[in-house]
N, C-alpha and C positions, 0 to 999 in steps of 0.2 A: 504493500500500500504506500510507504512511504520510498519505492521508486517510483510510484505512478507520478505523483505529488512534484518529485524531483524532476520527470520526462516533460512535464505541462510547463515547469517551468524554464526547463532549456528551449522547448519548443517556441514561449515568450521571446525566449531572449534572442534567439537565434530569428525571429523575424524584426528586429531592431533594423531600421535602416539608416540610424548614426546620425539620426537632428538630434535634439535637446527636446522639442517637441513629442516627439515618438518615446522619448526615452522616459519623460515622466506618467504618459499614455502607461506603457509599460510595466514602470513600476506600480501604479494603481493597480493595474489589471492581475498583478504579480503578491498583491498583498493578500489576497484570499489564499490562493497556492502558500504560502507562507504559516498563514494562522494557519490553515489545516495540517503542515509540516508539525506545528508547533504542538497542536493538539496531540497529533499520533505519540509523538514525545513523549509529551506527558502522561499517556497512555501506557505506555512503556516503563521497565521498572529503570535505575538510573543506567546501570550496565550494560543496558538491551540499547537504550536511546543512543549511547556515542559506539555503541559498535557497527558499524557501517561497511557493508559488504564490498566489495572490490569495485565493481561496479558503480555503487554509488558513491563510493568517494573520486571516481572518476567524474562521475557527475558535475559532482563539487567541485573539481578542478578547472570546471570548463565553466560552468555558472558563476563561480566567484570572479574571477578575471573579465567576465563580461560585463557583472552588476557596475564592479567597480570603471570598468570604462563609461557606462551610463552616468554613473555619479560624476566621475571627472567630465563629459561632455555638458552636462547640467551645471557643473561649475563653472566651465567653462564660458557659457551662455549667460550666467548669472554675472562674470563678469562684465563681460563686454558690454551687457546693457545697463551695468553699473557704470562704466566707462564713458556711454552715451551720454546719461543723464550728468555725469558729470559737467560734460560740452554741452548740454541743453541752459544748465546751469549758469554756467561761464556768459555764454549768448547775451542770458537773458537779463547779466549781470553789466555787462560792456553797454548792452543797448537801454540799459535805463540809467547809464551812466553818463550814457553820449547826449541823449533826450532825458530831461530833467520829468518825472511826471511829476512829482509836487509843484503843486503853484501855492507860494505864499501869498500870503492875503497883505497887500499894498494898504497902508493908512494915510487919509490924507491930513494933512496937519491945515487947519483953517486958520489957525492962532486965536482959537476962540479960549 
């Protein structure tokens, strides 16, 4: 049961097509597969849970290396448009520096 668990979610990862977009698609899709991993676990006495057949620690080698590329692309991404807003930043900082929008309010002195 807990190769089936493991299969659905190589099968996830392995239709990844390397946006940032897809990647978090993915990881949502992935967190069912995940809690039910975790259930069988717990299902399992301790010794049962980390002994993992040849097989699925193959699995494992190939899912983890994957997760963690998703996660770095999602960083990745999270940068850059951190990087943006930086410059959106700047813009909007130059252009209300160049054009005053405050208008002080002019008093006229009557000499009353």
């Amino acid at each position: 049961l807990r190769m089936d668990v493991l299969e659905n979610i190589k099968v996830l990862l392995d239709s990844w097509n390397g946006s940032a977009e897809e990647a978090v698609t993915l990881i949502a899709e992935n967190e069912q597969n995940m809690d039910q991993l975790k259930k069988i676990e717990q299902q399992l006495s301790e010794d049962e849970a980390f002994q993992y057949t040849s097989v699925e620690k193959q699995l494992l080698t190939v899912i983890i290396p994957q997760q963690q590329q998703m996660i770095a692309a999602i960083r990745s991404e999270k940068t850059n448009l951190m990087n943006k807003m930086k410059q959106i930043n700047q813009k909007n900082k130059v252009r209300d520096n160049y054009v005053s929008v405050q208008r002080e309010s002019v008093f006229v002195d009557r000499g009353i």
